[in-house]
Each structure stands twice: as structure tokens, then as C-alpha cells.
N, C-alpha and C positions, 0 to 999 in steps of 0.2 A: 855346369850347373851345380854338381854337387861342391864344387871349393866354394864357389857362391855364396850358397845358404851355411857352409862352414863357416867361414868368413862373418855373415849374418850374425849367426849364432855367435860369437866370437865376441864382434863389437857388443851385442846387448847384453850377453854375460859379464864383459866389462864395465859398463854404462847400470848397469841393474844392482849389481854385489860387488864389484869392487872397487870402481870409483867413491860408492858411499863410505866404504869399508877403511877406505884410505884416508877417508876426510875424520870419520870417526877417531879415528886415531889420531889422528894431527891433532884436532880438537883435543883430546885425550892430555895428549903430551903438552899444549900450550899451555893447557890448566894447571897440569903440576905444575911444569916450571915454573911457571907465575906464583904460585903458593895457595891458588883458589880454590876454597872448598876447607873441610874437615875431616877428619881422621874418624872413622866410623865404626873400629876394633873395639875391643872391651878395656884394653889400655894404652896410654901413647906413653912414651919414653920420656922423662924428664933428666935433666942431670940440677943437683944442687950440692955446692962446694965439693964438685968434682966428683960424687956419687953418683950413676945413672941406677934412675928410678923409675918404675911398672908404675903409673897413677891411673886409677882408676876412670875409664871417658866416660862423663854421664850423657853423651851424645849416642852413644850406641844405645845404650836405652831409649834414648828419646825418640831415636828413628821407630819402634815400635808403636806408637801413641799416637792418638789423633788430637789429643792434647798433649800438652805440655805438664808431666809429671811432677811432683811436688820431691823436690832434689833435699830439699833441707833437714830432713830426718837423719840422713846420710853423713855418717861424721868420715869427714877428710882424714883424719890418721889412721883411720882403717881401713884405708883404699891407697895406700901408698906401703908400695913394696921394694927393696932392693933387689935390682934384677939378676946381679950375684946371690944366689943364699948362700947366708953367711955358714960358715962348718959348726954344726952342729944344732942345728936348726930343723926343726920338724916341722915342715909346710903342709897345712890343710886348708883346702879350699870347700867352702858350702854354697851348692848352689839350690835353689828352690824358688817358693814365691814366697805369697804373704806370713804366713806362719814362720819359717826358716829366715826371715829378713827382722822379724820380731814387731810387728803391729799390734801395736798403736806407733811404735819407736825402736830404736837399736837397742835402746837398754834390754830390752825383753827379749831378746832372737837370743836362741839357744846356740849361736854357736860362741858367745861369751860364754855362756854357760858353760860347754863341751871345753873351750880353751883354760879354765878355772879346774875342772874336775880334771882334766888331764897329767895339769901342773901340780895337784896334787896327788895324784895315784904317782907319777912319775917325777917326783923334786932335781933331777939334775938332768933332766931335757927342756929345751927353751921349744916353745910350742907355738908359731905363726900364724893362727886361726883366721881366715880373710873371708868375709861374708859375701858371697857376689847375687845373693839373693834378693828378690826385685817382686814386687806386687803384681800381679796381673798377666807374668811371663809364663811361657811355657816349655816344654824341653828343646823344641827347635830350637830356640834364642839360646839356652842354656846351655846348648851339646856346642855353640858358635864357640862361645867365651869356656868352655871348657879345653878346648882345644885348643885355642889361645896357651892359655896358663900352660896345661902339658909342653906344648912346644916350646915357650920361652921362659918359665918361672919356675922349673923343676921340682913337679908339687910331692908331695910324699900320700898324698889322700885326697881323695874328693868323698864328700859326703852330698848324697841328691837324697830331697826331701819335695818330690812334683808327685803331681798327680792332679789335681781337682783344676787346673787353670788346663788342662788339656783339654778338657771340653769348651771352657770358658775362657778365652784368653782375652788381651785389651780392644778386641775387636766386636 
């Protein structure tokens, strides 16, 4: 009796967790191979004339919104990085929300500002200042893509500027 309901046991713990378990995964792996979906990190990889480049994915943001965020403020040369940094290069990342992103527009975010006053206290350091600050985020989002950059972009500084969207975020 007792191998019985061992047995029981046995088959429905297969049939319950991990026949599903297995299918999940299958599914899983036929999606990548096939190429289906998108890249959901704060950057994907690009290569251009033979330089591979950190470009900024405005999909990771997107997945925060129940709309569709307005991307066009966002200038393109400021969201592409060489994922060598180059020797002598001082990498600084800013992340925050609307204020640190510079609302109404990029002109206005202070981390133009900070990469201009730096270049001047300091004339013969080349200063990389990359804005990853976004309207409406909060530091969950932020600590994601911050840990990005530390592990593949080998930043020299992060500057956080949050606060007020941790109560309020785009939800």
C-alpha cells in the first residue's frame, strides 16, 4: 500500500510541476531561437564599423507605462556609448526622474550642465556624462539599469537625483 500511494504521489508530482515546467522551457528556448520578442535591459549591443556599442533600449522604459511614452525629447547621441571606455575617460552615469532628465527637454537636465562645469574645473580629463534619467521612474527601475552600466560599462560615478516619484510613480 505504501509504494502505492508513493508511486501516486510520484506520478501527480510529475503531471502537476514538472511536465508544465518542462513545456515552459521548451517554449522558452523555441522563442529565442526563433528571434521572437525584444531585449528588455536598459541597453542592447550594437556594433557600427566594427565598434561595438551600449545603445540606449527605450523598450525598457516602455515596459513601465500603461502608455506609450513620448521618446522624442531623448537625443540619440547621448544614449550611445562605446562599450570599451576609451583610456582616459571619466564615465558618469545620472539616474533620476523628471528634473535630472531636464523637463521640459534635454537641454535643461543638469547633467549637461555638471559634464560642462567639470570640463572646465578639470581641462585635460575627457568627461562622458550619460543621462539615464526618465519622467515618472522610480529607484526600483533605476537600481535595474544601474547595475546594468556597473557590470558592463565600467562607470567612474553614478549620480541619483529620486525621491518624489517613489510615492508617485507612472502607475
Amino acid at each position: 500500500r505504501p509504494a502505492k500511494l508513493i508511486k501516486l504521489v510520484f506520478v501527480w508530482t510529475l503531471c502537476l510541476f514538472v511536465l508544465p515546467l518542462l513545456l515552459l522551457v521548451g517554449l522558452e528556448v523555441t522563442l529565442r531561437a526563433t528571434g521572437y520578442g525584444k531585449p528588455m535591459r536598459s541597453f542592447v549591443w550594437r556594433t557600427y564599423d566594427g565598434q561595438k556599442y551600449a545603445v540606449r533600449n527605450f523598450d525598457f522604459i516602455r515596459q513601465f507605462f500603461p502608455w506609450v511614452p513620448p521618446m522624442h525629447q531623448l537625443e540619440p547621441a547621448e544614449n550611445m556609448l562605446t562599450v570599451e571606455k576609451p583610456k582616459g575617460v571619466c564615465r558618469i552615469f545620472v539616474f533620476g526622474e523628471s528634473t535630472p532628465e531636464g523637463w521640459p527637454g534635454p537641454a535643461f537636465s543638469f547633467s549637461r550642465y555638471l559634464r560642462l562645469m567639470l570640463e572646465s574645473r578639470y581641462p585635460g580629463v575627457n568627461f562622458e556624462v550619460t543621462n539615464l534619467s526618465f519622467r515618472a521612474l522610480n529607484s526600483h527601475v533605476m537600481r535595474e539599469s544601474a547595475e546594468f552600466c556597473a557590470k558592463h560599462l565600467k562607470p567612474d560615478l553614478f549620480v541619483v537625483y529620486l525621491g518624489n516619484n517613489e510615492a508617485h510613480g507612472p502607475y
